[in-house]
N, C-alpha and C positions, 0 to 999 in steps of 0.2 A: 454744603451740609448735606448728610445724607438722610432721608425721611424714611422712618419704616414704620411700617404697618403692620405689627405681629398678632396672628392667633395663635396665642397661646394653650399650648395641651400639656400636664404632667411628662408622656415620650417622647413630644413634637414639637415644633412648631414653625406653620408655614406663614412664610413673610411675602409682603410688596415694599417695592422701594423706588425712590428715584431721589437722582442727586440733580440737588436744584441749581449746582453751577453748569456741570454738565449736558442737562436732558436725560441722563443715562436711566431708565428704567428696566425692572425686572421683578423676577418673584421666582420664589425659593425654600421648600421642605429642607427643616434641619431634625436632625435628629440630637436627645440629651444624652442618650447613654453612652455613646462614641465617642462626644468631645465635638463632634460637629458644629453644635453651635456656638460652644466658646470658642472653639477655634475661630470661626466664621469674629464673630467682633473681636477677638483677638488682634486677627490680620488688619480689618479696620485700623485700629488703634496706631498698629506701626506701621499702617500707610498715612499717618498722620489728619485722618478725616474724622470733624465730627460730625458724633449722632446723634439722633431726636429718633425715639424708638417709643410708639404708640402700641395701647393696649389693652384690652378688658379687664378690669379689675376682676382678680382669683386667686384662690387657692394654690397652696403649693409652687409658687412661683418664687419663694425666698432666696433662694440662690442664685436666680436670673438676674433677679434686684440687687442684689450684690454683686455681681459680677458686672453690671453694668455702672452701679454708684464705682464700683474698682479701675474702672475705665473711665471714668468722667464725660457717660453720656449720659443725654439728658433724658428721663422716664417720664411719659406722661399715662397716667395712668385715668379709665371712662367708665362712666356709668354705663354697666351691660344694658342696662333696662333701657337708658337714654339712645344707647349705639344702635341697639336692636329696634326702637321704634322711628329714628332715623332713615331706616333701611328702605329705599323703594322695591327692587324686588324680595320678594318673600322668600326664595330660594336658598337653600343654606349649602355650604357650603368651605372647608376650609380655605380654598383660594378666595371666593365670594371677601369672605370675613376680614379676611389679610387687605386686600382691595379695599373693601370698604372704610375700614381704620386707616388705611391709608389718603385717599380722598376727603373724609372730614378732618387728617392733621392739615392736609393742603388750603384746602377751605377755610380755616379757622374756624370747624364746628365742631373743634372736638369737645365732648364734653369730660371736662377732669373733675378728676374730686382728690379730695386731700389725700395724703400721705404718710402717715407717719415716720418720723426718724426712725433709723434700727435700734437707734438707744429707748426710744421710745416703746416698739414693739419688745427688745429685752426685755423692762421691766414688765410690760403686760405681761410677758410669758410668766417673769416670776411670781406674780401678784396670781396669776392663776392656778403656779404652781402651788403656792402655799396655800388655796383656796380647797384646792384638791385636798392638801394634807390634813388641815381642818376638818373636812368635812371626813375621811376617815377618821382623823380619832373622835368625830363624834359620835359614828355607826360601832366603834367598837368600843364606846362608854356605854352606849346604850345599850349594846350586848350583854357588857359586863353588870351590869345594871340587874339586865333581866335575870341573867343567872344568879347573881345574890340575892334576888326578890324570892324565885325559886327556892334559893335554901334558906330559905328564911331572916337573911340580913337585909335589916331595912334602915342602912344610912344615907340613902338618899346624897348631897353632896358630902358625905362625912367619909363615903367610899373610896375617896379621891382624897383624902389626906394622908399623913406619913400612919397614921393607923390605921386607917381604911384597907393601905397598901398594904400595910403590916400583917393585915387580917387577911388579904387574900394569897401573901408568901407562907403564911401558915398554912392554910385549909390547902393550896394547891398541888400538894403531894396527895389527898384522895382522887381517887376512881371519878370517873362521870364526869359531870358538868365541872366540879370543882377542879380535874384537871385538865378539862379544856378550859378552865378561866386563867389556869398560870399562863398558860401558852397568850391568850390576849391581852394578859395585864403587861409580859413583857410587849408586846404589839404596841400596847395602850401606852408604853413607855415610852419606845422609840419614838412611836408619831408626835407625840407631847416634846420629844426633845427638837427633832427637826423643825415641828410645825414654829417655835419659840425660836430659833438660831435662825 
């Protein structure tokens, strides 16, 4: 099996490794935009070796994690706070870091923390998305609000009915606020239909 020890960076990421049938050790800057480093577990894969590839939990690393669940090696993923208070020297360093993640998989010190499934993260993503979506149509009810407050209509939730609506397809052919309100009552539509589907 081959043990790595990756610091992970958004452009980079420099590894240590050793393979623990072998002794074989070493360490290694890959680059993402090139293909360098998928290629790099690529070749792995159809050299028929597994992996056990250690790491800082972060940011922007979603496609690493899938590309490594693609290949069937194994992610362990560490508490930054726990790795970094770990560390005897204080020196930082991308080879350091690589190292060090490496040495506490060896150890059995690494500290992991859970993981979510991707099916799991999916749905986060869309529970957030609609969160988002909500939360605009409510900055743009509130708008619409204020604007009919301004001209004088005060229906409160009665704005929002088929005659509320009705009243603002009327008035939003005037000048001014009244027709910048058609422009966000369409707005106020659309988000009300996505935010419901």
């Amino acid at each position: 099996m081959l043990i790595i020890g990756c610091d992970y960076h958004p452009s980079i990421q420099q590894i240590a490794w050793v393979d623990t049938e072998t002794g074989e050790c070493g360490e290694r800057r890959l680059t993402h935009s090139g293909g360098e480093a998928e290629q790099f577990y690529r070749e792995l894969k159809k050299k028929g070796i597994s992996v056990r590839v250690g790491m800082e939990a972060t940011g922007h690393s979603r496609w690493f994690e899938r590309l490594l669940a693609e290949l069937n090696y194994e992610l362990w993923m560490g508490d930054p706070a726990q790795i970094r208070a770990k560390r005897v020297r204080k020196q930082k360093n991308d080879r350091r870091d690589a190292e060090h993640l490496f040495k506490l998989m060896l150890e059995n010190n690494f500290p992991r923390i859970w993981v979510p499934t991707p099916e799991n993260r999916d749905v986060r993503q869309l529970v957030l998305h609609r969160h988002r979506l909500v939360g605009m149509r409510t900055r743009v009810m509130n708008q619409l609000q204020a604007i009919a407050m301004n001209e004088g209509v005060r229906r409160k939730r009665g704005l929002w009915t088929g005659k509320g609506r009705a009243h603002w397809r009327r008035c939003g052919c005037l000048p001014g606020p009244l027709g910048a309100g058609k422009n966000c009552s369409n707005c106020w539509t659309a988000s009300t239909r996505a935010s419901i589907s």
